[in-house]
Every structure is written in C-alpha cells, then in structure tokens.
N, CA, C and O of each residue as an XYZ file, in Angstrom:
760
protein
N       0.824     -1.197      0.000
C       0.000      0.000      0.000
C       0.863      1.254      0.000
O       0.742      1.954     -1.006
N       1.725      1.679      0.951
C       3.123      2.585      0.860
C       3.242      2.859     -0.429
O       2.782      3.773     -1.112
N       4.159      1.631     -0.764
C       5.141      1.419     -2.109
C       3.938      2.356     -3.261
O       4.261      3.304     -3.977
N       2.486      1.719     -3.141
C       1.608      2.507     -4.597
C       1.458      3.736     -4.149
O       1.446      4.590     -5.036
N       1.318      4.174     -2.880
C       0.871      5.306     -2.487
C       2.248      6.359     -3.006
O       2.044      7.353     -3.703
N       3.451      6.007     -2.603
C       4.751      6.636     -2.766
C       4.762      6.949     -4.512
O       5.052      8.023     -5.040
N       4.322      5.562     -5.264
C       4.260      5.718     -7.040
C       3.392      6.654     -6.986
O       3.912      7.739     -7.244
N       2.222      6.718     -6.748
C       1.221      7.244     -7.695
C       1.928      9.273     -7.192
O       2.232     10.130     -8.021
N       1.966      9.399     -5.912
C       2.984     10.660     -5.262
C       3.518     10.943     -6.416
O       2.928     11.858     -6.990
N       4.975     10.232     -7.333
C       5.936     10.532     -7.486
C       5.149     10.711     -8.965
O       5.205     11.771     -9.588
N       4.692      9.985     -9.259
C       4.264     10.206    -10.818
C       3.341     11.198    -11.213
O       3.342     11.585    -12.381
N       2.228     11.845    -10.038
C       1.889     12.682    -10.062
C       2.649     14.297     -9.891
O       2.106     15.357    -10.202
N       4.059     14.134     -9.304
C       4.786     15.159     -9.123
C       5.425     15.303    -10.541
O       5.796     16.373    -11.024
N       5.520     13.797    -11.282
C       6.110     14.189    -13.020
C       5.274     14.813    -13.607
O       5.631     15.840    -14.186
N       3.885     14.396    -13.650
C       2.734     15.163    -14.543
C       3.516     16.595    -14.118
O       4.508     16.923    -14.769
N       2.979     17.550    -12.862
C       3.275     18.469    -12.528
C       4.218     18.903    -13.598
O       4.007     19.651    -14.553
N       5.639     18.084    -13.127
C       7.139     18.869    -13.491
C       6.491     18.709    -15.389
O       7.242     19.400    -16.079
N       5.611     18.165    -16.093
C       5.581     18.584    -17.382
C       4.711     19.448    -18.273
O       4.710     19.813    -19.449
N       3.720     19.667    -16.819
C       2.444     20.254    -17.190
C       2.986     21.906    -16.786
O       3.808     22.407    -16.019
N       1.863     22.440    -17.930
C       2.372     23.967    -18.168
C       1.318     24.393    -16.933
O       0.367     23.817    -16.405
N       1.891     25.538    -16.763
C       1.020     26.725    -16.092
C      -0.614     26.449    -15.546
O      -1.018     26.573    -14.389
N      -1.269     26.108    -16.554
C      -3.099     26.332    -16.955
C      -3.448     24.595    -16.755
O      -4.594     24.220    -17.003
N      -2.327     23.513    -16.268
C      -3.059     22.421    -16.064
C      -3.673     21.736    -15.192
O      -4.289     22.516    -14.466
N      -3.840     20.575    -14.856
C      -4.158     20.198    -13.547
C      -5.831     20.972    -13.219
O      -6.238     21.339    -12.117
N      -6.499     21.049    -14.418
C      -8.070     21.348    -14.015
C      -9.033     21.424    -14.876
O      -8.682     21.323    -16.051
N     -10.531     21.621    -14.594
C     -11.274     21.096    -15.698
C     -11.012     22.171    -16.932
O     -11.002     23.392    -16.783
N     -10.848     21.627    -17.899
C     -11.007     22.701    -19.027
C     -12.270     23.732    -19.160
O     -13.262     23.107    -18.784
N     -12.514     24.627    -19.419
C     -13.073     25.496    -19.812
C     -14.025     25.120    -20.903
O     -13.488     24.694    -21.925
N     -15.520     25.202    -20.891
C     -16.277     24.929    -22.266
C     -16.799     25.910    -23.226
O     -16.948     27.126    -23.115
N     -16.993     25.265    -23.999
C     -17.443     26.763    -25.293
C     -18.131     25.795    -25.919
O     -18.336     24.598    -25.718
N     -18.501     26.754    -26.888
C     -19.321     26.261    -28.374
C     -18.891     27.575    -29.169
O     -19.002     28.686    -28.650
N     -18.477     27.418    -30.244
C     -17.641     28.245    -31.050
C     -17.809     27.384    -32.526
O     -17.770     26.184    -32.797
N     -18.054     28.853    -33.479
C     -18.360     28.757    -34.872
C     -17.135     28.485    -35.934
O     -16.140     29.208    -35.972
N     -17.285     27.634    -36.578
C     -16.193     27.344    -37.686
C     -16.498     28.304    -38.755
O     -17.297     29.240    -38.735
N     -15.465     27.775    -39.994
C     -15.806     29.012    -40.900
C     -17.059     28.350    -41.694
O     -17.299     29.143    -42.604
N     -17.697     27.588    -41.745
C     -18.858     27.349    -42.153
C     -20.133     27.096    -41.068
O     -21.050     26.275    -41.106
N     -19.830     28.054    -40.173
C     -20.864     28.312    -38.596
C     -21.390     27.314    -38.827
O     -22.584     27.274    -39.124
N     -20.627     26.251    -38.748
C     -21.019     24.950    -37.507
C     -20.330     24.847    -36.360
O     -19.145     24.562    -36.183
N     -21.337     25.153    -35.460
C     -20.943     24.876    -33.826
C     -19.981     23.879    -33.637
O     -19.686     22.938    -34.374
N     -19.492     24.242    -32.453
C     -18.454     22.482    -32.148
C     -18.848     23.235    -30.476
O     -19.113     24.418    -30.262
N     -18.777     22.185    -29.545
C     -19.142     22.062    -28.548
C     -18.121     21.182    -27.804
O     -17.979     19.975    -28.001
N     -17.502     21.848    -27.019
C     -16.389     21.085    -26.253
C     -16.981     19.368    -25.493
O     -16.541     18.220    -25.569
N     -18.003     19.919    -24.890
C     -18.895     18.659    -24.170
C     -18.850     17.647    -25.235
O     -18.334     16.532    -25.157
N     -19.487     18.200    -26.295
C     -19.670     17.007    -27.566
C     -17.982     16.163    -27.900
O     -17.835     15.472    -28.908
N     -17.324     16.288    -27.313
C     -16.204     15.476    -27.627
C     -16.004     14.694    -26.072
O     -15.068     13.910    -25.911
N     -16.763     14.930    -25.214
C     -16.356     14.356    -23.920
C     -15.903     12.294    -24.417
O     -16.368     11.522    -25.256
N     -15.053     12.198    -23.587
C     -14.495     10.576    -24.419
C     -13.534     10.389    -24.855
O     -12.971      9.294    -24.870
N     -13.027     11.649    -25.419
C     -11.892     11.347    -26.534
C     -10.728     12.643    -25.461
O     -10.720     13.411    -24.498
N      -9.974     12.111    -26.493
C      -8.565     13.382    -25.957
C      -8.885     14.351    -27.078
O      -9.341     14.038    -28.177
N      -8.586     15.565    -26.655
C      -8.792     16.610    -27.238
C      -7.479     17.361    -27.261
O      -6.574     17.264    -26.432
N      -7.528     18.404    -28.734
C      -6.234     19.222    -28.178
C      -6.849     20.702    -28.771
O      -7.710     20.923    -29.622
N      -6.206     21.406    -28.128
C      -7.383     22.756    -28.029
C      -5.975     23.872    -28.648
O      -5.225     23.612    -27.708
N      -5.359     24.611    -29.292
C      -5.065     25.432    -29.977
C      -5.149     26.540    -30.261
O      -5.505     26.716    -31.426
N      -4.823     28.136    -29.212
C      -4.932     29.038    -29.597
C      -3.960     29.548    -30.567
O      -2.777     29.586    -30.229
N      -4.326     29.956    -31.764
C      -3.082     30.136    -32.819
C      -3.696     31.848    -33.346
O      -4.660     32.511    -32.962
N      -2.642     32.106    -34.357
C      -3.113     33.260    -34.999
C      -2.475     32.953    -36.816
O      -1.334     32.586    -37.096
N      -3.570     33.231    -37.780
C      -2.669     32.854    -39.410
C      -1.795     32.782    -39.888
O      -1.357     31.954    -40.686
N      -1.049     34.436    -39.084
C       0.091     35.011    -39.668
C       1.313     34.704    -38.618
O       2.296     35.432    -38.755
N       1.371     33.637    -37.508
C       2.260     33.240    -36.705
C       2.972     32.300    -37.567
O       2.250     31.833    -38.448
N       4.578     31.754    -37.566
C       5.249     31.272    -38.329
C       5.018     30.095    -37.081
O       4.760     28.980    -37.533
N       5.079     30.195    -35.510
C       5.448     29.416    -34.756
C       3.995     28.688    -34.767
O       4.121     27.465    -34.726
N       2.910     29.049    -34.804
C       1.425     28.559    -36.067
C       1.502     27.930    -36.360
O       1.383     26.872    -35.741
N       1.858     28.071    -37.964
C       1.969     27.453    -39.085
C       3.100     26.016    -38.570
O       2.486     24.952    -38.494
N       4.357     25.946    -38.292
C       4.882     24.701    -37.724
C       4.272     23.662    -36.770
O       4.709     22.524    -36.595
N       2.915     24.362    -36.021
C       2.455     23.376    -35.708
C       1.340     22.690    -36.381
O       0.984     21.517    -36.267
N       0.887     23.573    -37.054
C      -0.021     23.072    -37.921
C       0.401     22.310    -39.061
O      -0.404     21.677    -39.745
N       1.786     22.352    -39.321
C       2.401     21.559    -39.944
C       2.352     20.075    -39.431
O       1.874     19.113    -40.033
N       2.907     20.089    -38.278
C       3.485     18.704    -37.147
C       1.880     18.266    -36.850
O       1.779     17.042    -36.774
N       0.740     18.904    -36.683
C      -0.260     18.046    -36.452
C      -1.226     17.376    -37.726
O      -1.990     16.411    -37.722
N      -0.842     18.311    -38.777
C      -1.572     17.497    -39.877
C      -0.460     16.439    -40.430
O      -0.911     15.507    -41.095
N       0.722     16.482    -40.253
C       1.745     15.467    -40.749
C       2.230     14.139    -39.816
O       2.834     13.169    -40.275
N       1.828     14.316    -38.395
C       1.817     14.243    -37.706
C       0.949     12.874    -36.578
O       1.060     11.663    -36.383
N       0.100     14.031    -36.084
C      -0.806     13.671    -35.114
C      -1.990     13.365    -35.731
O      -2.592     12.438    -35.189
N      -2.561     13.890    -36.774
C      -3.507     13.829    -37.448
C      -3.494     12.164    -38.122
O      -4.370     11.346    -37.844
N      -2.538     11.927    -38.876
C      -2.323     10.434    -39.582
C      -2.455      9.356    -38.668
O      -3.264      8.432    -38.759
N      -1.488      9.560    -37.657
C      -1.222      8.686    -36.338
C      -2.608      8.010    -35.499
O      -2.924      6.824    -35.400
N      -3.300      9.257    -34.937
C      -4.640      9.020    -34.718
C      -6.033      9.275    -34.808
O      -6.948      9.345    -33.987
N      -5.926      9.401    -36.112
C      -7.363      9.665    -36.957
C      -8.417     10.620    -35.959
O      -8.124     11.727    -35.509
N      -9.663      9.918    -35.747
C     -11.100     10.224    -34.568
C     -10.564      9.722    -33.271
O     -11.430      9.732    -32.397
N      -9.177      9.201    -32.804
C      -8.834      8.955    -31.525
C      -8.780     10.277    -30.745
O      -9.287     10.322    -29.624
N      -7.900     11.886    -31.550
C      -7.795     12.888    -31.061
C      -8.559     13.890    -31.961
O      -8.569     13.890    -33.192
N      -9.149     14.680    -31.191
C      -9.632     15.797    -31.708
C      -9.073     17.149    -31.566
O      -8.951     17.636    -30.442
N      -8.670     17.890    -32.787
C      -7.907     18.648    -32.685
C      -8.912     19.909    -33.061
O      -9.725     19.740    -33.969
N      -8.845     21.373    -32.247
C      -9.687     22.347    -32.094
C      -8.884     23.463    -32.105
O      -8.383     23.841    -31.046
N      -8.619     24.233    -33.460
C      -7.551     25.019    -33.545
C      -8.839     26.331    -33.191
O      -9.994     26.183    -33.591
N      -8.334     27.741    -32.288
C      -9.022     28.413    -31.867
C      -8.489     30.177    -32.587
O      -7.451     30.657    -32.133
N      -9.024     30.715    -33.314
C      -8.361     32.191    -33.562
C      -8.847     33.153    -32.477
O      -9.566     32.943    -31.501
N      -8.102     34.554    -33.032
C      -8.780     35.621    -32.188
C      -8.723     36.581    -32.605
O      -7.677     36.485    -33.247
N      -9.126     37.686    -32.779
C      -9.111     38.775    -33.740
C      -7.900     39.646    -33.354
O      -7.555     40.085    -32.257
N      -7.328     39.771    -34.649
C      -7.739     40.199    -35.956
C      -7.890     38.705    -37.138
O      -8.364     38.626    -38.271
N      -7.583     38.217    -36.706
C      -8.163     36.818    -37.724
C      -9.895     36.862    -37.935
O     -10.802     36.979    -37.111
N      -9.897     36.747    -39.076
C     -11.434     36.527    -39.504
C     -11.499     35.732    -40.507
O     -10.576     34.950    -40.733
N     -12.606     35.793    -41.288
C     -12.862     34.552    -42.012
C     -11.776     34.542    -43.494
O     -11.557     33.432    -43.979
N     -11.248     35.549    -44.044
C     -10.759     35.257    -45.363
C      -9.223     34.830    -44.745
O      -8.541     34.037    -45.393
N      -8.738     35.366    -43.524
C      -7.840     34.803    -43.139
C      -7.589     33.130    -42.763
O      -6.604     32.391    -42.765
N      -8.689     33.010    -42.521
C      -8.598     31.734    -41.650
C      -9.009     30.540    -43.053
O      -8.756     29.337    -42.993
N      -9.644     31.198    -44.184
C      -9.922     30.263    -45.295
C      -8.931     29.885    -45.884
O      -8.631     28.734    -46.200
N      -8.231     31.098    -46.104
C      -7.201     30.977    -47.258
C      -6.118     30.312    -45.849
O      -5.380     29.583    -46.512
N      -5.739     30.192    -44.691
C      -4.570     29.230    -44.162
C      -4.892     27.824    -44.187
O      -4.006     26.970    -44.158
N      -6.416     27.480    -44.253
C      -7.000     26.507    -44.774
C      -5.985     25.404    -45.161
O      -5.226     24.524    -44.755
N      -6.779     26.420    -46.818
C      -6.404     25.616    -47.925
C      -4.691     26.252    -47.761
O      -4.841     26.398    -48.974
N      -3.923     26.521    -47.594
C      -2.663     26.432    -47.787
C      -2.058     25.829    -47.105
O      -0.851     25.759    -47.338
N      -2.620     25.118    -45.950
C      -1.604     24.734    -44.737
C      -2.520     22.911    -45.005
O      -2.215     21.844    -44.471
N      -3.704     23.211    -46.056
C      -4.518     21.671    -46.153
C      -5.033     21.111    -44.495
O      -4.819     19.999    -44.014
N      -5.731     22.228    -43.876
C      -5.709     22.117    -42.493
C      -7.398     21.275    -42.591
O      -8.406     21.665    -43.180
N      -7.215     20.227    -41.903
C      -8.061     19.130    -42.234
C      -9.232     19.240    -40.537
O     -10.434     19.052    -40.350
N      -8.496     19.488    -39.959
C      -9.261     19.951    -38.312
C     -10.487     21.450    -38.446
O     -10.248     22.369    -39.230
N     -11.594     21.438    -37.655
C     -11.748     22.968    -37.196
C     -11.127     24.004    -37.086
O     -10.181     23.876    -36.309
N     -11.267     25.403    -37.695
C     -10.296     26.365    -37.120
C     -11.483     26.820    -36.209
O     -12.533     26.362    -36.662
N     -11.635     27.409    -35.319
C     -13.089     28.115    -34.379
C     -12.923     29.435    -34.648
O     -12.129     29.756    -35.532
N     -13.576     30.323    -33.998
C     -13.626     31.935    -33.753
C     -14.147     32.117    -32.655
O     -15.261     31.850    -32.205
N     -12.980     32.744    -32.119
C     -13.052     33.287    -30.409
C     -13.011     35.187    -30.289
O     -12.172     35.988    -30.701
N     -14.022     35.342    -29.709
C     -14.080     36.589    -29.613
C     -12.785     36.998    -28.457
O     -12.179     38.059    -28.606
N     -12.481     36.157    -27.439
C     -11.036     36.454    -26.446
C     -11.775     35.654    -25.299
O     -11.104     35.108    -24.423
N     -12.583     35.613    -25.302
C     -13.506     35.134    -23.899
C     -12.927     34.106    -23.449
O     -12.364     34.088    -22.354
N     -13.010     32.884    -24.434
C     -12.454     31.573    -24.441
C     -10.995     31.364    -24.329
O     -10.432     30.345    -23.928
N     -10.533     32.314    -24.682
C      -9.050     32.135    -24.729
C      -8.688     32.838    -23.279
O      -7.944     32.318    -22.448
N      -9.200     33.826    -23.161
C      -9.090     34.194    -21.552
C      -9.438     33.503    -20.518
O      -8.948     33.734    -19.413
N     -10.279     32.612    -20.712
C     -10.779     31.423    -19.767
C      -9.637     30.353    -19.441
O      -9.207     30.017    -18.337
N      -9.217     29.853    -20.885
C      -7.811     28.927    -20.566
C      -6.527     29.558    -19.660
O      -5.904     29.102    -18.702
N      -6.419     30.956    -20.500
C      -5.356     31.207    -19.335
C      -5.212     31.939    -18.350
O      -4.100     32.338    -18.004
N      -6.344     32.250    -17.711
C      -6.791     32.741    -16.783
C      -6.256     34.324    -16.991
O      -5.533     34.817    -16.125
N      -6.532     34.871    -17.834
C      -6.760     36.290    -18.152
C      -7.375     37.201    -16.943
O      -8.469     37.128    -16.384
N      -6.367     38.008    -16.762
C      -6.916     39.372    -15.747
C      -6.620     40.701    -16.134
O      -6.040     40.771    -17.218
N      -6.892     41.977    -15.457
C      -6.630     42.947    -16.377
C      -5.087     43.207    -15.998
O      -4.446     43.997    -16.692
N      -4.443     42.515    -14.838
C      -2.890     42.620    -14.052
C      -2.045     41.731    -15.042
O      -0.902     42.060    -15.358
N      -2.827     40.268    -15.652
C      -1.732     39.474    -16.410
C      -2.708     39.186    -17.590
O      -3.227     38.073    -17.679
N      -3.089     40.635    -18.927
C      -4.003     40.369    -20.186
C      -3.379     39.417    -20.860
O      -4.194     38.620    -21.325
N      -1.722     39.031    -21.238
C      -0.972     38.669    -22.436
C      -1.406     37.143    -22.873
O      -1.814     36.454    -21.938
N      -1.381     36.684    -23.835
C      -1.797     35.295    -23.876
C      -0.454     35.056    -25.753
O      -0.550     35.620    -26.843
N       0.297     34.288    -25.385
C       1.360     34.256    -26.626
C       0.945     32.935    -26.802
O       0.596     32.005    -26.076
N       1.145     33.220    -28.419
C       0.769     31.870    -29.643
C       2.018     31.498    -30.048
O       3.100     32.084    -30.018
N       1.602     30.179    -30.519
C       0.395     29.177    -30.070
C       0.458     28.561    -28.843
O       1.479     27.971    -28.489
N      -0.471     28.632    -28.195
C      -0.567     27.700    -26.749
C      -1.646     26.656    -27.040
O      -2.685     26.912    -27.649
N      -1.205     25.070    -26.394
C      -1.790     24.266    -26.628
C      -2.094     23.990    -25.663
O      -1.769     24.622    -24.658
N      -2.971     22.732    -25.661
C      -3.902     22.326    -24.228
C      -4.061     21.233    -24.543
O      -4.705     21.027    -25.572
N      -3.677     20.420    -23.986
C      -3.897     18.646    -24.302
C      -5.097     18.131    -23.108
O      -4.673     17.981    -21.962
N      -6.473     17.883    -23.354
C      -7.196     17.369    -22.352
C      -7.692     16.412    -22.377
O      -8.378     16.294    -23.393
N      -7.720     15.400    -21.597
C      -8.051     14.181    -21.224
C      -9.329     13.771    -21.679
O      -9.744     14.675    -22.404
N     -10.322     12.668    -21.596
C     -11.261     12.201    -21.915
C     -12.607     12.605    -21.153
O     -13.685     12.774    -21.724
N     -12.354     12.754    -19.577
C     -12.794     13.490    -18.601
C     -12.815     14.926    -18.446
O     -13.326     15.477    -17.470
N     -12.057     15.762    -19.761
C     -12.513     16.866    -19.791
C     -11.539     17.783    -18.846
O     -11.924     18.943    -18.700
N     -10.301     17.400    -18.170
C      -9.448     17.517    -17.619
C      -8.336     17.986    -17.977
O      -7.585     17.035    -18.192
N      -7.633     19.326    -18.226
C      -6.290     19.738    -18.962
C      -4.974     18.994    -17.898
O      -4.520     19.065    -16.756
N      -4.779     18.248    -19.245
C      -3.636     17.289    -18.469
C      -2.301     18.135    -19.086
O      -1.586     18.507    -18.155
N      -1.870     18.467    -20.192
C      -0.532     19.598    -19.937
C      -1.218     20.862    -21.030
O      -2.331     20.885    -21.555
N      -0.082     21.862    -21.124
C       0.116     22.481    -22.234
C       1.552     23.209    -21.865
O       2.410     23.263    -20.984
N       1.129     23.845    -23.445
C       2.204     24.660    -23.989
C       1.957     25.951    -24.502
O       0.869     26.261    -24.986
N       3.303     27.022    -24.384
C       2.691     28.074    -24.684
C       4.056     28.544    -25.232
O       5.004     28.327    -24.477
N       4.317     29.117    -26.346
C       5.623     29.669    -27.037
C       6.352     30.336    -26.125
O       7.496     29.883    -26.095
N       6.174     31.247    -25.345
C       7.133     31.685    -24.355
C       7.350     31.699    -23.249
O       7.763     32.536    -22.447
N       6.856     30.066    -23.200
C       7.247     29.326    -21.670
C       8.935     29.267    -21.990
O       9.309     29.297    -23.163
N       9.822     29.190    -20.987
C      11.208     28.814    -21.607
C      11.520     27.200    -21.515
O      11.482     26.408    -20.574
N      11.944     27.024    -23.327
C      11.817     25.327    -23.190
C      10.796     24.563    -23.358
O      10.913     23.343    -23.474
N       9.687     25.174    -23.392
C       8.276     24.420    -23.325
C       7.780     24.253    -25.155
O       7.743     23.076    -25.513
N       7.570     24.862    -25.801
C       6.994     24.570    -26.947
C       8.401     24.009    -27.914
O       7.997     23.060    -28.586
N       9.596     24.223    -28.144
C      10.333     23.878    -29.350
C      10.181     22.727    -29.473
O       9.974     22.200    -30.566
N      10.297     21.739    -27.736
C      10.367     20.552    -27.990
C       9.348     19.863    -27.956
O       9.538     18.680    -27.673
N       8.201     20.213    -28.166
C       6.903     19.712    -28.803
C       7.352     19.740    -29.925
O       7.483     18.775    -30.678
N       7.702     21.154    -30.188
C       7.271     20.602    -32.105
C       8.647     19.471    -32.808
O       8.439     18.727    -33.767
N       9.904     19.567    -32.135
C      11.012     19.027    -32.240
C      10.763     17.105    -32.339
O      10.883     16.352    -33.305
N      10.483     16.894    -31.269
C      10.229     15.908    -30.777
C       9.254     15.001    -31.089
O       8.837     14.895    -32.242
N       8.762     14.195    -29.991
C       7.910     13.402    -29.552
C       7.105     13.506    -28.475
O       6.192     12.719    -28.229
N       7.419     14.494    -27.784
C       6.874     14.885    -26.852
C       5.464     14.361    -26.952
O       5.079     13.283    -26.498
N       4.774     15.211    -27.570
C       2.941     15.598    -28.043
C       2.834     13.977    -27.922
O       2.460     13.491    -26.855
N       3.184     13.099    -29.092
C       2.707     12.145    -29.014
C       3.029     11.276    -28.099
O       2.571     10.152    -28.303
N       4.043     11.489    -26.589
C       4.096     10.508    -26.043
C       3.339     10.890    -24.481
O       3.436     10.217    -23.455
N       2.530     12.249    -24.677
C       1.752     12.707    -23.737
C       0.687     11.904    -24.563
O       0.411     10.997    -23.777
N       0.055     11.738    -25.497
C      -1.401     11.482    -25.922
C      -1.170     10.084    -25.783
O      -1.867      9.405    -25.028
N      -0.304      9.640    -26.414
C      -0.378      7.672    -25.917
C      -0.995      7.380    -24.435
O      -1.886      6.625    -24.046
N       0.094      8.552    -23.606
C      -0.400      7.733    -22.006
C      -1.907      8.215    -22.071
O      -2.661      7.467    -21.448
N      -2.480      9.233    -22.649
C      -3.630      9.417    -22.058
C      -4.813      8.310    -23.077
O      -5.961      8.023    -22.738
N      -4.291      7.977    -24.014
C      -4.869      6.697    -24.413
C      -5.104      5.563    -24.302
O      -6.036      4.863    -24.699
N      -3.684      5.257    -23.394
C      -3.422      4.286    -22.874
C      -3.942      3.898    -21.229
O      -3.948      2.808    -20.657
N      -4.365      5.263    -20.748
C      -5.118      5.266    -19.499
C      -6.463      4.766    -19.628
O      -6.731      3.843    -18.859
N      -7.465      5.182    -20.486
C      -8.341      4.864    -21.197
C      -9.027      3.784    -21.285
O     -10.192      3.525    -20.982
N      -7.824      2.911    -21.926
C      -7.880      1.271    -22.435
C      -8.603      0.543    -20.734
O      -7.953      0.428    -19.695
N      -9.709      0.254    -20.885
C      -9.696     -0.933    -19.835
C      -8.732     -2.180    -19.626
O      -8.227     -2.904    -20.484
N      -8.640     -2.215    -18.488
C      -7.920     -3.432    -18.252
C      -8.562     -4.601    -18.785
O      -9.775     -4.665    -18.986
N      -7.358     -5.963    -19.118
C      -7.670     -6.866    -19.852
C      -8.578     -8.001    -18.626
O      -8.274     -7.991    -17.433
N      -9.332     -8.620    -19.012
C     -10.055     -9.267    -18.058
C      -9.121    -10.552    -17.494
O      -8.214    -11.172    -18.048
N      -9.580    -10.656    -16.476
C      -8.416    -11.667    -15.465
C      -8.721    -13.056    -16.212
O      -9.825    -13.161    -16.747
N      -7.992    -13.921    -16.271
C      -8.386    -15.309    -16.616
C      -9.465    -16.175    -15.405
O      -9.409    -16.064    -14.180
N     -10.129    -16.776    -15.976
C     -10.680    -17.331    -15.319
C     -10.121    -18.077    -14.325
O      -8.999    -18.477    -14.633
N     -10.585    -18.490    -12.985
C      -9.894    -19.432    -11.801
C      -9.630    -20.752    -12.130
O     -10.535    -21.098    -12.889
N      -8.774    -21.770    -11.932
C      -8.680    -23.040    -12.309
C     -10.288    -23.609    -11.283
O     -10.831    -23.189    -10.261
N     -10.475    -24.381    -11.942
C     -11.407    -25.162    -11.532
C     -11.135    -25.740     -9.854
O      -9.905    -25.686     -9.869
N     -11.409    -26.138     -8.754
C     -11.659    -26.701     -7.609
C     -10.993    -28.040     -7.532
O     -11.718    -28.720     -8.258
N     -10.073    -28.801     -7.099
C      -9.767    -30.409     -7.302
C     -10.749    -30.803     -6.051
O     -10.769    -30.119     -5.028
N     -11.436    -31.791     -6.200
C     -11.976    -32.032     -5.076
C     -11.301    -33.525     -4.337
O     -11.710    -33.911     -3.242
C-alpha cells in the first residue's frame, strides 16, 4: 500500500514537473463557430482526448504546428484525437480560409471573440498577455492534463522538435484502455 501510495505521489509530481502553467483542471467549455458556422461544442467530444489550440494565421510558430499536427498527429490518430484550432481577432474569415487551404488544415479552425481564450489562461486585467500558439492537451474526462505556450522557456520547441505531443497522448490513451479481463480461476480439485 506505501510502495503505490509513494508511485502514484511521485508520478503525479512528473505530470506536474511537465504540465504547463493552466493544467491540472477542468477545461473550460465553449461552443464556437467554424468558418462554415457549424458549432463544435467542447462537451460534444467528452471521451476522446482533445487538443485545443490558440493560434493566430500570420504566426510562423502557427503554421509549424499546424504543420506537425496534420503530418503528424492527425495520420497517427485519426477520430482517436480531436484537434480544435481556436483564432482571435484580428483573424477573420478570409484569413482563416485561405490558411486553410494552404496549410490543407483538415481539423476545425473556431472563432473566439477572447472570452475563451481568456478562460484557458486565466486572463486578468494585471496578467491580459496570452502568446501563440498555446496548446492544451485534455483528457477524456474533460481535464487539462498539460500544455504549452511559445514563451514558456523550453516548453513549446520541444513539442514541435520531438515526440513529446505524441508521447503525452499515448499515455492518455493508454489510461483509457480498460484493463484486460483476469483469466478465469482453475477449476476446484476435489
């Protein structure tokens, strides 16, 4: 009992040491319009891992991730992850069409008036700044298990560098998976 109590301690202190700033709580919900105002509804994905994306068109550090998730994360796990790229103005719709089709962006882009994006990172009028792209990786339960934000120090290159991304979404897939059922008992010798 110790020994699991001491694991689950220590492994919960790793989440910590990898999780950004904004994790460790329930995500924030919306319903937010695509460029063909269809709603998407955060709830409506409850189940799956989600990854939530505040970006802007004309960001280069953007565009590389939107690179790494349609080349990426996207192939790897199809309807396993749902990816919810979020703008904010000055992005509007001819912006967000035309990165579309140039970036072949196969996910939602949304439209956030700031509300939503101020919700993730806990926006006040003492700390307004919110730097792109910041990501949000949340659990199935609706739970922000890490993120990233470009001018964390150290925190985003090696997402996009790496493996990182995908070896945060395995475990949370892999949490998921029910356990395999026990074998049955040998029979009784009498």
């Amino acid at each position: 009992m110790m020994k699991n109590l001491f694991l689950f301690a220590l492994s919960s202190l790793a989440l910590l040491a990898q999780s950004g700033d904004y994790s460790g709580r329930r995500a924030p919900s919306f319903s937010l319009p695509d460029v063909n105002m269809r709603q998407h509804d955060l709830l409506d994905y409850r189940g799956k891992v989600v990854m939530v994306e505040f970006m802007q068109t004309k960001c280069e550090k953007c565009q590389a991730l939107t690179k790494m998730i349609e080349a990426k994360i996207k192939p790897k796990y199809k309807d396993d992850v749902i990816v919810l790229s979020i703008v904010v103005p000055p992005d509007n719709f001819e912006d967000v069409k035309k990165y579309i089709n140039v970036f072949k962006v196969t996910s939602p882009i949304l439209f956030d008036m700031g509300q939503v994006a101020g919700s993730y990172v806990r926006a006040t009028p003492q700390k307004p700044a919110m730097y792109f792209p910041h990501l949000f990786l949340i659990d199935q339960k609706g739970q922000i298990r890490a993120d990233w934000q470009w001018m964390a120090p150290g925190s985003f290159p090696e997402v996009l560098a790496g493996d990182k991304l995908i070896t945060e979404i395995d475990k949370l897939l892999a949490e998921a998976k029910p356990a395999a059922p026990a074998a049955p008992a040998a029979p009784k010798k009498k």
